[in-house]
N, C-alpha and C positions, 0 to 999 in steps of 0.2 A: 762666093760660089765657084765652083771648081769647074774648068773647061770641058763643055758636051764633050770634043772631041779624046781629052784624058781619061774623061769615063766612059766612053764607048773603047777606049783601048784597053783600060783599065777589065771591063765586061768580054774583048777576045781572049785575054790573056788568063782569066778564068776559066772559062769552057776547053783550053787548051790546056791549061794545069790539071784540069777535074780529074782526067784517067790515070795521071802520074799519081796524086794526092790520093785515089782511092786504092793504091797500088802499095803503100806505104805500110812495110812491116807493123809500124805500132797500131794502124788504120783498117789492116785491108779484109780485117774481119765483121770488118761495120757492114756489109753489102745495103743494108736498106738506108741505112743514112746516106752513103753515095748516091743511091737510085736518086731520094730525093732532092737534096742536092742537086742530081743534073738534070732532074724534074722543073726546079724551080729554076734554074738559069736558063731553060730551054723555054720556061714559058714568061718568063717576064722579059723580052729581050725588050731595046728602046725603040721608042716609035721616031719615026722621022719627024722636024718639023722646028720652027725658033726658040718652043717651048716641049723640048722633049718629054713624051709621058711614057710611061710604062705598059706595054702591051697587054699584059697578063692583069693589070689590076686598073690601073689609068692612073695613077697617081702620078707625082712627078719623079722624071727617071733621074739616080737610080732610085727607087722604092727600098724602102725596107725590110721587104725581101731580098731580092737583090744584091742590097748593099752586104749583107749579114753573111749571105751562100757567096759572094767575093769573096770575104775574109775567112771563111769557113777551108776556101783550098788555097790559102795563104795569098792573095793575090790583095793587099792592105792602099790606102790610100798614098 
């Protein structure tokens, strides 16, 4: 299992990529795939707690959501 804290930096580092990544000449014609994108990072953030869950779904964080919209604006394990 990989450190709460890696993948809670792992999850800044994406929300902070997103607007560079939808900016991206080969990308930045996609606008609706961005929206959703920073639809889903914005609603699945992690919940506090020993067994971190996923806010947006409650599964365990990160969900796969989550995990997929990480890699989507290059931000990989």
């Amino acid at each position: 299992m990989r450190d709460e804290t890696t993948e809670q930096n792992r999850y800044q580092r994406a929300l902070i990529a997103l607007p560079g990544a939808s900016r991206e000449p080969s990308t930045a014609g996609h606008a609706v795939f961005w929206d959703v994108t920073g639809k889903i990072l914005k609603e699945h953030p992690p919940a506090d707690g020993p067994e971190p869950s996923c806010h947006g779904c409650g599964k365990r964080w990160p969900c796969e959501m989550v995990e997929s919209t990480m890699q989507q604006v290059g931000v990989r394990a």
